[in-house]
N, CA, C and O of each residue as an XYZ file, in Angstrom:
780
protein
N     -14.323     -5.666    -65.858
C     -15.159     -6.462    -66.731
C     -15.233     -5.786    -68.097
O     -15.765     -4.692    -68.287
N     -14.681     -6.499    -68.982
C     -15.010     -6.239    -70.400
C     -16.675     -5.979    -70.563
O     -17.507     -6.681    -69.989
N     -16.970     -4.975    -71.346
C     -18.133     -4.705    -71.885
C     -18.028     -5.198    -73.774
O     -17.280     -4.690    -74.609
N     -18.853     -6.108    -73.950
C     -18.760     -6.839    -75.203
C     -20.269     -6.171    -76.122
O     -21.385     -5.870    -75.698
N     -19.751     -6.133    -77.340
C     -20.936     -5.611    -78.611
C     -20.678     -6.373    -79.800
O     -19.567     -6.754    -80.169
N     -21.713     -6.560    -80.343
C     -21.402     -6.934    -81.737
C     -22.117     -5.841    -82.744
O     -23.259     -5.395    -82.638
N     -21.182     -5.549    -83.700
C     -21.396     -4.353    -84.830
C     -20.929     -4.778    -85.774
O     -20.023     -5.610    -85.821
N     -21.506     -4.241    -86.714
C     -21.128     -3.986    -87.883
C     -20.057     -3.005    -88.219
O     -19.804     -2.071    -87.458
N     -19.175     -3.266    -89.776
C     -17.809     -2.783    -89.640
C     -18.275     -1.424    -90.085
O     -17.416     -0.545    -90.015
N     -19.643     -1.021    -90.596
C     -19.608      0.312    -90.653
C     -19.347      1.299    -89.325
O     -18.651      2.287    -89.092
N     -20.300      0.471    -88.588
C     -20.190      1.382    -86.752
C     -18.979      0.888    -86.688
O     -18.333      1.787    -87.226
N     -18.073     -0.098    -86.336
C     -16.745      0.089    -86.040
C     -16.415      1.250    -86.626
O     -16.020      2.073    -85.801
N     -16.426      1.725    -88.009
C     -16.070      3.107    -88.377
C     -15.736      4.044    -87.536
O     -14.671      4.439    -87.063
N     -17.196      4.426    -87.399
C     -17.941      5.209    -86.681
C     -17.692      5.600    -85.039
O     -17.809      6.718    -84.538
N     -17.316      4.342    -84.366
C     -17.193      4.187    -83.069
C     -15.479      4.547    -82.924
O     -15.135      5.129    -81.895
N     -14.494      4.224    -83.883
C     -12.729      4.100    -84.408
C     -12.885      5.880    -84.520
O     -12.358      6.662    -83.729
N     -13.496      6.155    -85.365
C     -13.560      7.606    -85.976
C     -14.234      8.616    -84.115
O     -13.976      9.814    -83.999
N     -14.732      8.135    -83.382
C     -15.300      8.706    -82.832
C     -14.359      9.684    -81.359
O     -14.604     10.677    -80.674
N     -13.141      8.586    -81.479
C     -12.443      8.442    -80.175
C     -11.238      9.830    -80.752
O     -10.914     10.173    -81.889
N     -10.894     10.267    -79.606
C      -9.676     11.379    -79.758
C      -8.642     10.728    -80.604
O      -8.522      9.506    -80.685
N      -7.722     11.794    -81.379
C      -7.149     11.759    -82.148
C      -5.679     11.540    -81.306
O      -4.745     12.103    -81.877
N      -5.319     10.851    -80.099
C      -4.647     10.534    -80.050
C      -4.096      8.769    -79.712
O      -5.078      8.049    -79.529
N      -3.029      8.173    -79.632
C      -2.343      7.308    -79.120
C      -3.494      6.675    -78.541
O      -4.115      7.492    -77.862
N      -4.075      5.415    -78.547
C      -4.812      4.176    -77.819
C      -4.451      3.007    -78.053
O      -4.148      2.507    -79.136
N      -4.477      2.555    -77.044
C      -3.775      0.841    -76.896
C      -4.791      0.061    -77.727
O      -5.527      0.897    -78.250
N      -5.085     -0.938    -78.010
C      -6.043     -1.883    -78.621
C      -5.364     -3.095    -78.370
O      -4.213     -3.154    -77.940
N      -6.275     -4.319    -78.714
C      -5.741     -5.513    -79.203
C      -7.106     -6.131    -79.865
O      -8.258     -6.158    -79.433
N      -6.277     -6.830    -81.616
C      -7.335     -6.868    -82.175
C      -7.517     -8.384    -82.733
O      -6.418     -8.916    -82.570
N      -8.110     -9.000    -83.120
C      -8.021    -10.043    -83.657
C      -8.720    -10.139    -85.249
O      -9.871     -9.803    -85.525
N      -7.624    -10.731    -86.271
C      -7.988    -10.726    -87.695
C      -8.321    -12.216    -87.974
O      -8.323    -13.268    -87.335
N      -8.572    -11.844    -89.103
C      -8.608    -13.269    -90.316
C      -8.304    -12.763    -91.859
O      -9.131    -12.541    -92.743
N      -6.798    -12.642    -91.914
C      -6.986    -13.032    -93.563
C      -5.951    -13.529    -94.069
O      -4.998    -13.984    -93.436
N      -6.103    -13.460    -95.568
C      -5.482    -14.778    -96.487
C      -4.015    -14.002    -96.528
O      -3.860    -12.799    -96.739
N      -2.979    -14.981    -96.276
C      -1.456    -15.030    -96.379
C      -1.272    -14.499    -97.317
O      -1.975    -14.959    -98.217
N      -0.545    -13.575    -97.675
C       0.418    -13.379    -99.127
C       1.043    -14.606    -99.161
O       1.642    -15.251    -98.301
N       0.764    -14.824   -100.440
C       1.183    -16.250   -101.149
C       1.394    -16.512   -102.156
O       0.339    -16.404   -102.783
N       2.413    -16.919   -102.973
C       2.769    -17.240   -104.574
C       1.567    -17.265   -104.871
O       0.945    -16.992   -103.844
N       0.655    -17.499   -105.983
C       0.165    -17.577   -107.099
C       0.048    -19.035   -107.340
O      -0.690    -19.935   -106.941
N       1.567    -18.868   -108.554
C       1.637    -20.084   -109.273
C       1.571    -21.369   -108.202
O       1.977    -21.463   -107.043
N       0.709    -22.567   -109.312
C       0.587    -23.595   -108.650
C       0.016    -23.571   -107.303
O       0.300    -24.600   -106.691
N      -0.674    -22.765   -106.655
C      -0.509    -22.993   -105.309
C      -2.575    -23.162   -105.034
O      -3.507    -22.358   -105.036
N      -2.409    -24.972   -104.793
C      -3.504    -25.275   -104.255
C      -4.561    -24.428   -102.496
O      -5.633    -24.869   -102.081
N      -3.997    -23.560   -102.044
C      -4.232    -22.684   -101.162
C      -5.112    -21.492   -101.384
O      -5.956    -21.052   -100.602
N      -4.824    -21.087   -102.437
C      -5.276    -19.392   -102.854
C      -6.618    -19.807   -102.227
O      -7.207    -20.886   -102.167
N      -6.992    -18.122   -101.621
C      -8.484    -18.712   -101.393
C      -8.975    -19.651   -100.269
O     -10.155    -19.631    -99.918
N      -8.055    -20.485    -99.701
C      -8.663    -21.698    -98.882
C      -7.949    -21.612    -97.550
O      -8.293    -22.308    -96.595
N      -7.077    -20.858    -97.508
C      -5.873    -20.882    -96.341
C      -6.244    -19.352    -95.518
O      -6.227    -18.409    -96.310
N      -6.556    -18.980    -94.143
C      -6.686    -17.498    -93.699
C      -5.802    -18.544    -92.401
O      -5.742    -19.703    -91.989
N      -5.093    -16.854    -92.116
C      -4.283    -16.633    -90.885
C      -5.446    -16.253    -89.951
O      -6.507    -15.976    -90.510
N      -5.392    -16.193    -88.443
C      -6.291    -15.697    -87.739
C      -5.482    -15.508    -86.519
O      -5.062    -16.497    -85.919
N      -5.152    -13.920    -85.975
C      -4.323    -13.649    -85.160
C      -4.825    -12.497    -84.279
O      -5.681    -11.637    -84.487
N      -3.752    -12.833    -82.868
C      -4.438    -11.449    -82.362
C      -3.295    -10.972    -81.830
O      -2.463    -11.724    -81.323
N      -3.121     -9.431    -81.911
C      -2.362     -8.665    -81.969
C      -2.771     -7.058    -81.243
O      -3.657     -6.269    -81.570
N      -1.805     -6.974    -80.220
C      -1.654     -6.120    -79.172
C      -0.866     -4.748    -80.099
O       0.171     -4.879    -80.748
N      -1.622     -3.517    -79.960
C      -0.667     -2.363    -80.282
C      -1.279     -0.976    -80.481
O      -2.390     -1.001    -79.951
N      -1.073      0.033    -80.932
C      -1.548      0.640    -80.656
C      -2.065      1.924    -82.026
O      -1.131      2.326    -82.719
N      -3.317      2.424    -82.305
C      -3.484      3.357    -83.197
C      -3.396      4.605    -82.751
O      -2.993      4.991    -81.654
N      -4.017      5.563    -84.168
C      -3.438      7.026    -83.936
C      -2.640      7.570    -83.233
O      -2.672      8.343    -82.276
N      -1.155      6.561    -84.431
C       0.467      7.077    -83.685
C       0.849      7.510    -84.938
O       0.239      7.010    -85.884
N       1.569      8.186    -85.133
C       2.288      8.950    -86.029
C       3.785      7.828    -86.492
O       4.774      7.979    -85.774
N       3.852      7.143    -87.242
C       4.924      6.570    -87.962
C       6.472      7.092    -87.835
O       7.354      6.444    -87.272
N       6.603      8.001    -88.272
C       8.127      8.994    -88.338
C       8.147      9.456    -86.866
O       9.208      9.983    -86.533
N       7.186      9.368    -85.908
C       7.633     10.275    -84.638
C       8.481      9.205    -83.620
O       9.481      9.360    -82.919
N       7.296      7.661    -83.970
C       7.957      6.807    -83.137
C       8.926      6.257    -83.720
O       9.570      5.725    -82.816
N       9.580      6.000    -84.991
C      10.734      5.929    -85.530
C      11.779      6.972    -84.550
O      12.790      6.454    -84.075
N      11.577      7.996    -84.359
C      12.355      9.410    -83.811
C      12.655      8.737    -82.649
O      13.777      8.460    -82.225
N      11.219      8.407    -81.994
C      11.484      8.364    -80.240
C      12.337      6.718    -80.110
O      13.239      6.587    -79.283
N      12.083      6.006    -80.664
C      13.099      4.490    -80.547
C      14.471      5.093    -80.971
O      15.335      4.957    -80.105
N      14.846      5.700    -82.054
C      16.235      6.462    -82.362
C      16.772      6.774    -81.176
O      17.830      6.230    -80.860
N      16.035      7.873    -80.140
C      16.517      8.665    -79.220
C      16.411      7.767    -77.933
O      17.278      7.932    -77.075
N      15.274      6.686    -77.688
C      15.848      6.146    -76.629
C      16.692      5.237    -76.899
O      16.880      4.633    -75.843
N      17.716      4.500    -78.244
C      18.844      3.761    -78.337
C      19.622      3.950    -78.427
O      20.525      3.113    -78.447
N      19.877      6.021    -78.619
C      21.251      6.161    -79.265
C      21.108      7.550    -78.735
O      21.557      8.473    -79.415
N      20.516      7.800    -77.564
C      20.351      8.953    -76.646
C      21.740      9.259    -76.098
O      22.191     10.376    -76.352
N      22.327      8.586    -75.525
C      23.970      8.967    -74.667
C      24.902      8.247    -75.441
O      24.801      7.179    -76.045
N      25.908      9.114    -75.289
C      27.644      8.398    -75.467
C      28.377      8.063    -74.708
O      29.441      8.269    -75.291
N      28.634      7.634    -73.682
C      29.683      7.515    -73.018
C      31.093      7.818    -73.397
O      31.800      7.157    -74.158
N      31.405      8.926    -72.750
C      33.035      9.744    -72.938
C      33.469      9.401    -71.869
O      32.688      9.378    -70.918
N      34.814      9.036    -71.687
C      35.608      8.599    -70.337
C      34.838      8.907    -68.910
O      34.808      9.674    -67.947
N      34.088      7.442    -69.641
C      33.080      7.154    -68.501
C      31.807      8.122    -67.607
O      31.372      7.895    -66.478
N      31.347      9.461    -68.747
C      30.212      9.909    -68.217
C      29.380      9.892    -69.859
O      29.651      9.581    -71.019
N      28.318     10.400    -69.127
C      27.107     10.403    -70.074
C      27.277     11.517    -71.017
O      27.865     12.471    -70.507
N      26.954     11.663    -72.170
C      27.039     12.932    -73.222
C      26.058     12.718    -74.225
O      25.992     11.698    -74.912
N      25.211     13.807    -74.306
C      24.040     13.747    -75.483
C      24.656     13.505    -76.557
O      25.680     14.071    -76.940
N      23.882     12.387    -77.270
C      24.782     12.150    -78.629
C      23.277     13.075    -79.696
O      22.213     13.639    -79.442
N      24.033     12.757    -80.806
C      23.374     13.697    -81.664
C      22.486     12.558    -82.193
O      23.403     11.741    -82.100
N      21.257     11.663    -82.770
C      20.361     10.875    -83.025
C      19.744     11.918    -84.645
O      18.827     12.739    -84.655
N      20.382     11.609    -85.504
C      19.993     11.821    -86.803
C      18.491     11.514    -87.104
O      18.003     10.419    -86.824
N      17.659     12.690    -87.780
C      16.212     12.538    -87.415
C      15.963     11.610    -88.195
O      16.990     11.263    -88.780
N      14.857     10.896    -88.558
C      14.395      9.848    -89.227
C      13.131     10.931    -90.423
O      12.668     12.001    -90.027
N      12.947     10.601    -91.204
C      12.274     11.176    -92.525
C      10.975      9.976    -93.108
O      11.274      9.515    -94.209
N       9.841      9.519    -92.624
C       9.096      9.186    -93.301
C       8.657      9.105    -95.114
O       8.296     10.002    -95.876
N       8.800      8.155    -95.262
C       8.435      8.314    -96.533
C       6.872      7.732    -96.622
O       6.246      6.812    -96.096
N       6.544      9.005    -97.782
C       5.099      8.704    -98.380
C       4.564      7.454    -98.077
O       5.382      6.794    -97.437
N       3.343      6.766    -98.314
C       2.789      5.615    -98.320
C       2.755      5.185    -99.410
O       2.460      5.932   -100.342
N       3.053      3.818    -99.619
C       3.285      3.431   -100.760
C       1.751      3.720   -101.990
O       1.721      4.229   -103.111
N       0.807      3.208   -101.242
C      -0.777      2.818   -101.179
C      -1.755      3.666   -100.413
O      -1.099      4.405    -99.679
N      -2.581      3.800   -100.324
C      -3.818      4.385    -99.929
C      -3.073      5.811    -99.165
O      -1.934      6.205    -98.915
N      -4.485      6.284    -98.983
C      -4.261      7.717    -97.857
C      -4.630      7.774    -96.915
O      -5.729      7.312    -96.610
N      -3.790      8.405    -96.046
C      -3.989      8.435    -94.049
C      -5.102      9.550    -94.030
O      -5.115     10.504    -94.807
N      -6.201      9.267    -92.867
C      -7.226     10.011    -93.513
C      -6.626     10.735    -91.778
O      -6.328     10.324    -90.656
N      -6.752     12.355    -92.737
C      -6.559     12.943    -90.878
C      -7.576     12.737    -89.772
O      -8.795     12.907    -89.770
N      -6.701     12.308    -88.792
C      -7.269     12.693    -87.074
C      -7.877     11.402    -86.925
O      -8.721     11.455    -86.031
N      -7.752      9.832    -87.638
C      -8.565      9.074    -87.535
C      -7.588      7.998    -87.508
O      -6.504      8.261    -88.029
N      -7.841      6.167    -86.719
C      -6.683      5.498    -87.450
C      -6.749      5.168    -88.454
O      -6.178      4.078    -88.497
N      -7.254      5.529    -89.760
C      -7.589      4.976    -91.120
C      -6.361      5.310    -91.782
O      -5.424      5.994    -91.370
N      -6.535      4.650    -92.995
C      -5.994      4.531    -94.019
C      -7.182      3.786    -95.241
O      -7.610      2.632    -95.205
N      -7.563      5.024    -96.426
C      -8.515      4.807    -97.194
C      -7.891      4.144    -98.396
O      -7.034      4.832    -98.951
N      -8.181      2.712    -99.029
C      -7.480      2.362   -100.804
C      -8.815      1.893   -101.247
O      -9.557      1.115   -100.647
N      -9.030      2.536   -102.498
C     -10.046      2.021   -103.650
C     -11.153      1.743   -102.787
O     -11.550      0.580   -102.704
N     -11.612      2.505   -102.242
C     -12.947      2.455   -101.278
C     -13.012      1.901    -99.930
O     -13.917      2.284    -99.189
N     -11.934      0.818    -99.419
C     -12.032      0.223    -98.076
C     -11.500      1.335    -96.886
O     -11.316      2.503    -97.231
N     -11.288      0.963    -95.623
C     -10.694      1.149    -94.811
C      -9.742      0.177    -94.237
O     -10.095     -0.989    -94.058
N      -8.657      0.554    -93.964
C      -7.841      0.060    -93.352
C      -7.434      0.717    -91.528
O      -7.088      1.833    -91.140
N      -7.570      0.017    -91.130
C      -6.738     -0.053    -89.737
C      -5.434      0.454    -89.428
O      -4.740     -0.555    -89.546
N      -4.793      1.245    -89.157
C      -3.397      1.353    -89.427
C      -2.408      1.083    -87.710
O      -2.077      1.769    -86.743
N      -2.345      0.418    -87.928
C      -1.513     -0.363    -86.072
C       0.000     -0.491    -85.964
O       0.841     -0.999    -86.705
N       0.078      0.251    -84.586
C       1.437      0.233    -84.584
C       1.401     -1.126    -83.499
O       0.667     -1.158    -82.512
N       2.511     -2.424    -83.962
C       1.990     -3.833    -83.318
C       3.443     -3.607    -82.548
O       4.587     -3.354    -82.928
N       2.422     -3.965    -80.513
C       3.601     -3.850    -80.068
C       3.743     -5.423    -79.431
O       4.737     -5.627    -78.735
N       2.814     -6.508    -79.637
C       3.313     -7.851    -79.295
C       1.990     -8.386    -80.097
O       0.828     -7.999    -79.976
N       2.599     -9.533    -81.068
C       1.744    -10.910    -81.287
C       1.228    -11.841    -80.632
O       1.798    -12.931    -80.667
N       0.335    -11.729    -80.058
C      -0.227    -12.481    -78.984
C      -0.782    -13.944    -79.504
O      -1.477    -14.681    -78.804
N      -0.260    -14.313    -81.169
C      -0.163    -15.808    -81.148
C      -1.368    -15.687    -82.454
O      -2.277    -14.861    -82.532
N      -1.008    -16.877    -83.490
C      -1.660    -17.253    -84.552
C      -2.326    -18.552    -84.896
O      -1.982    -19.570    -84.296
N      -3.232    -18.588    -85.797
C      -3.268    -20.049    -86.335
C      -3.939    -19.901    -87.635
O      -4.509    -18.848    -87.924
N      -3.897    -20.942    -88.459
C      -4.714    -21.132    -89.937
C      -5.442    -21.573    -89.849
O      -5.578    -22.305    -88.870
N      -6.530    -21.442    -90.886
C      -7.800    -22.185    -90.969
C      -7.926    -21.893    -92.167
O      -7.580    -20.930    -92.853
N      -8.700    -23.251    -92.435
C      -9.282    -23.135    -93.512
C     -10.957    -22.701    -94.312
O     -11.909    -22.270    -93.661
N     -10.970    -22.889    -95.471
C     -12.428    -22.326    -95.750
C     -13.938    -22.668    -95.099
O     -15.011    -22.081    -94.965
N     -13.312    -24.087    -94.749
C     -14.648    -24.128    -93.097
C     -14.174    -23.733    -91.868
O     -14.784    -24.159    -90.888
N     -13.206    -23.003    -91.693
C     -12.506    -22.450    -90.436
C     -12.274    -23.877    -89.365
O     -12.454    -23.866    -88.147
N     -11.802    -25.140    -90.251
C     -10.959    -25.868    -89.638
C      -9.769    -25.720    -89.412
O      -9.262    -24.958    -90.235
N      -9.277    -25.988    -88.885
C      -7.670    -25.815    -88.316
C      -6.731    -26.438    -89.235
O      -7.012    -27.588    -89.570
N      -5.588    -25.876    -89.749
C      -4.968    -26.620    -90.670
C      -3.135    -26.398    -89.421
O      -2.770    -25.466    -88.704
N      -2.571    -27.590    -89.702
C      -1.794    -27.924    -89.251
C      -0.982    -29.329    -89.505
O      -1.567    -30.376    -89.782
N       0.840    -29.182    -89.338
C       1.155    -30.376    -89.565
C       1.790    -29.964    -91.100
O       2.388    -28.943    -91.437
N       1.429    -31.127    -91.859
C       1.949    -31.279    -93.106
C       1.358    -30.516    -94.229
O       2.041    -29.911    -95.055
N       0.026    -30.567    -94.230
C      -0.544    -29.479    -94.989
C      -0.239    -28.211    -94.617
O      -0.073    -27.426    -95.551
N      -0.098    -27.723    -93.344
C       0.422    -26.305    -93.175
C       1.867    -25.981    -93.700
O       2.165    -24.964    -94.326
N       2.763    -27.054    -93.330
C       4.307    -26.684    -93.838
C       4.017    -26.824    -95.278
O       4.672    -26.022    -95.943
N       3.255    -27.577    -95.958
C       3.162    -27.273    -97.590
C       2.769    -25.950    -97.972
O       3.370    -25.455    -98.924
N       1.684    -25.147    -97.289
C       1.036    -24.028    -97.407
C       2.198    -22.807    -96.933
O       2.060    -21.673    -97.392
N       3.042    -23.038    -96.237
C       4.319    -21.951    -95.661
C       5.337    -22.082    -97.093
O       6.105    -21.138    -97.281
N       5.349    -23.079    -97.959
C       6.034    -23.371    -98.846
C       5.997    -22.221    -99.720
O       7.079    -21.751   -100.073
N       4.958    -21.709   -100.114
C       4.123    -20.483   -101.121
C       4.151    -19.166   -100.156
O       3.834    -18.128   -100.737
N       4.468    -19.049    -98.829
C       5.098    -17.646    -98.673
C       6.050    -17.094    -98.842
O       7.188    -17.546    -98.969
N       5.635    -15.896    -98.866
C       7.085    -14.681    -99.375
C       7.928    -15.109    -97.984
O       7.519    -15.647    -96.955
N       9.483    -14.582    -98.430
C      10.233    -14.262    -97.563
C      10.110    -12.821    -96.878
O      10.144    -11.910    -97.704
N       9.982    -12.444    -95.624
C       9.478    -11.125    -94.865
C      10.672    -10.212    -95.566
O      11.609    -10.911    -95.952
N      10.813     -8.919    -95.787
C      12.147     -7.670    -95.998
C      11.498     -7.017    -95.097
O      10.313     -6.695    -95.016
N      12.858     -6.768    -94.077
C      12.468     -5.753    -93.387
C      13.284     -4.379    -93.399
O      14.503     -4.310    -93.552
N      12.622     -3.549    -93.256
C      12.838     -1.999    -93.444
C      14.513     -1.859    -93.212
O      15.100     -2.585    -92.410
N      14.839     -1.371    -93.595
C      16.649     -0.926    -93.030
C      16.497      0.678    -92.701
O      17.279      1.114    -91.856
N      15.684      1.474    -93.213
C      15.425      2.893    -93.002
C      15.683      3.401    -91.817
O      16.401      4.382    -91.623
N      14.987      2.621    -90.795
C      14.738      2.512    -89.616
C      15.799      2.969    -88.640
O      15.610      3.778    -87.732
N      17.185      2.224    -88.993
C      18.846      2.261    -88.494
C      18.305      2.348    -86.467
O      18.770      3.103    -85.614
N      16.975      1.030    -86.271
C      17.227      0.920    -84.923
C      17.271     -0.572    -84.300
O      16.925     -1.425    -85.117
N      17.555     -0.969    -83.272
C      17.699     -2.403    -82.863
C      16.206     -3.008    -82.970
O      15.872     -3.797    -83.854
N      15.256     -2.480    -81.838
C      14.044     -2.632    -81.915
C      13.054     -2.116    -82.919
O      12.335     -1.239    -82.439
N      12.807     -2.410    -84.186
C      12.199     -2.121    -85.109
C      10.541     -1.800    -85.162
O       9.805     -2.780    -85.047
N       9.991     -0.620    -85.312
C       8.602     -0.164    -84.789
C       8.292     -0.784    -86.059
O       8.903     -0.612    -87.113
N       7.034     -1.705    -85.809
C       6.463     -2.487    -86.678
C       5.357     -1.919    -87.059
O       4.636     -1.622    -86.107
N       4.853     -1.594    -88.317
C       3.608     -0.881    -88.670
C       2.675     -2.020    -89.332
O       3.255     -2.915    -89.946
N       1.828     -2.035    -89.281
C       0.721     -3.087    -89.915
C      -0.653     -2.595    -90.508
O      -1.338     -1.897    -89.761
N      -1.133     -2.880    -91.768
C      -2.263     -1.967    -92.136
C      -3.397     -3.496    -92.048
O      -3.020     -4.620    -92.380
N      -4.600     -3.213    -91.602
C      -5.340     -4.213    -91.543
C      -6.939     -4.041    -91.888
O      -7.797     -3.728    -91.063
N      -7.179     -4.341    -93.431
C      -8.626     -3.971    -93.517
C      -9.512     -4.126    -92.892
O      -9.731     -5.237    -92.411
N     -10.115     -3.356    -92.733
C     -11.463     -3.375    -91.109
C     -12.473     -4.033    -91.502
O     -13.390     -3.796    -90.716
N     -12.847     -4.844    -92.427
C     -13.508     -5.699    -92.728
C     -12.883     -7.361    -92.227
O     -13.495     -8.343    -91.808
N     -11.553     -7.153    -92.465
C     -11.084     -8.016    -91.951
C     -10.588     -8.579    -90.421
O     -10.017     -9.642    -90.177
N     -11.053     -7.365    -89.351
C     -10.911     -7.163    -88.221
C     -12.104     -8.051    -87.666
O     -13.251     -7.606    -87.696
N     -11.855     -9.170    -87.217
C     -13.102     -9.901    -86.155
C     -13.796     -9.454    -84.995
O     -14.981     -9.602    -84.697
N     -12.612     -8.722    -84.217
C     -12.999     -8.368    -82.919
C     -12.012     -7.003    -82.429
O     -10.854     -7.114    -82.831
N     -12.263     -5.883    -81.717
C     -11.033     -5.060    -81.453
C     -11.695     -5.038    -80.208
O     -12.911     -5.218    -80.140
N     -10.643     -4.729    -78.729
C     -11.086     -4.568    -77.729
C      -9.977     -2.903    -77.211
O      -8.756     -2.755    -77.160
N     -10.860     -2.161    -76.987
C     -10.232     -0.607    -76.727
C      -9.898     -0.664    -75.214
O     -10.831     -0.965    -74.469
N      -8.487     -0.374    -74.577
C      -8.592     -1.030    -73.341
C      -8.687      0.076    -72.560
O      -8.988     -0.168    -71.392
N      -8.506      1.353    -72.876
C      -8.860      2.490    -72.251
C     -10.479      2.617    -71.624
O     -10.655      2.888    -70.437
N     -11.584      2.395    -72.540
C     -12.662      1.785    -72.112
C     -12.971      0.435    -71.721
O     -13.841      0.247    -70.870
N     -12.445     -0.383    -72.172
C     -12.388     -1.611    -71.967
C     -13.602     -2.606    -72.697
O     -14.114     -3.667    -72.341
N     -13.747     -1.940    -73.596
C     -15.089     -2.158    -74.603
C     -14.383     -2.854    -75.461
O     -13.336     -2.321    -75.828
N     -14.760     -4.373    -76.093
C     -14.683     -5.155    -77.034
C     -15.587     -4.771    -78.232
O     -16.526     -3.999    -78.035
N     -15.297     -5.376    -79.712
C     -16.318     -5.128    -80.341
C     -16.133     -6.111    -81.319
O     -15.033     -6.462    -81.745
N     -17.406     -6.630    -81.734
C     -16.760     -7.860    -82.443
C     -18.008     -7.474    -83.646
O     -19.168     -7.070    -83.562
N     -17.034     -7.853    -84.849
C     -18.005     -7.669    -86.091
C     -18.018     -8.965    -86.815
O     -17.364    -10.001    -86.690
N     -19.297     -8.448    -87.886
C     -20.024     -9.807    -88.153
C     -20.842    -10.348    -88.021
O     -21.535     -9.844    -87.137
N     -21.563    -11.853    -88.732
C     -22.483    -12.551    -87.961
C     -22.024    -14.215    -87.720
O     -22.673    -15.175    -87.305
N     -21.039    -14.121    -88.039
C     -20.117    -15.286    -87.870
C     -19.253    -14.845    -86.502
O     -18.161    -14.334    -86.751
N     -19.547    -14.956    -85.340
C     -18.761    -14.429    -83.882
C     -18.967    -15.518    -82.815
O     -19.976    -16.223    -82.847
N     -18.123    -15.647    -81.970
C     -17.929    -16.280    -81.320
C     -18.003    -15.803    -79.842
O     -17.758    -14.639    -79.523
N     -18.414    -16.932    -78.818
C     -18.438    -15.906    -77.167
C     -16.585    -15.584    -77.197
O     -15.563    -16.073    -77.678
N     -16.940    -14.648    -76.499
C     -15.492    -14.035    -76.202
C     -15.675    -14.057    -74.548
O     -16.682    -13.760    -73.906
N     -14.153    -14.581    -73.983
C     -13.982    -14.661    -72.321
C     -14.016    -12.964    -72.070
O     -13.815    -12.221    -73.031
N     -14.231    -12.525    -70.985
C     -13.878    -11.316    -70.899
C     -12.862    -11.815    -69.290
O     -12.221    -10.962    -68.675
């Protein structure tokens, strides 16, 4: 049985900051606004994504880059036996934006917090709009019209690509820690959650 709370995103802080500094599963659910052209675009402002997403914090970026390297390109096969191949290390680069705050999953820019998640499945999306109606259909394919095209990393040089995601914790609705099995939902706009 899920144990359910509602907090505020400061105690999410607080409660995120509280847990060992290593590897925990989560799955979290967001709400926010699409990167989206600008120009012309009747949306800005009126359009939020709302998704929930399985994965995991306080992981180290460059290590699991390393460990996907080594489990894809771990053996060679030489006339037909196994041989350690050599897996060229992978090198992190800086963050573009904000700073990884040690021993915590944060990431601090211009005063917020961010979430920093390593996403290991999308467990499914939808839009809404500024009354958190559902937008779909024709107005949605107009609204996909004004997104970027995704670039994805080439650095990486692996099949399965470790997906990193930064997610302001203000913008976090609900996170459920499955090691405890404690939900937490922030806000005063919340909804019952099934457990």
């Amino acid at each position: 049985m899920t144990n359910v709370q509602t907090i505020s995103t400061e105690s999410l802080i607080t409660v995120l900051n509280a847990l060992p500094a290593e590897p925990a599963d989560v799955t979290i659910v967001s709400r926010t606004e699409p990167a989206m052209r600008k120009t012309d675009n009747p949306f800005i402002g009126k359009l939020f994504k709302v998704s929930t997403v399985s994965g995991e914090i306080n992981w180290q970026y460059g290590h699991e880059v390393n460990r996907q390297r080594q489990r894809e390109g771990g053996f060679d096969i030489v006339d037909g036996q196994p041989v350690v191949a050599t897996v060229d290390e992978f090198k992190a680069h800086n963050r573009k934006w904000g700073q990884r705050i040690e021993n915590s999953p944060f990431v601090e820019h211009k005063g917020q917090h961010y979430l920093e998640l390593k996403v290991s499945e999308s467990n499914g999306h939808e839009y809404r709009d500024e009354n958190n109606e559902l937008v779909t259909g024709e107005t949605l394919e107009h609204a996909k019209t004004f997104f970027p095209k995704r670039n994805e990393s080439s650095r990486q040089q692996v099949e399965n690509k470790i997906v990193l995601r930064d997610y302001r914790l203000d913008r976090v609705t609900a996170i459920t820690l499955h090691d405890s099995g404690m939900t937490f939902i922030t806000g005063a706009k919340t909804q019952a959650v099934a457990s």
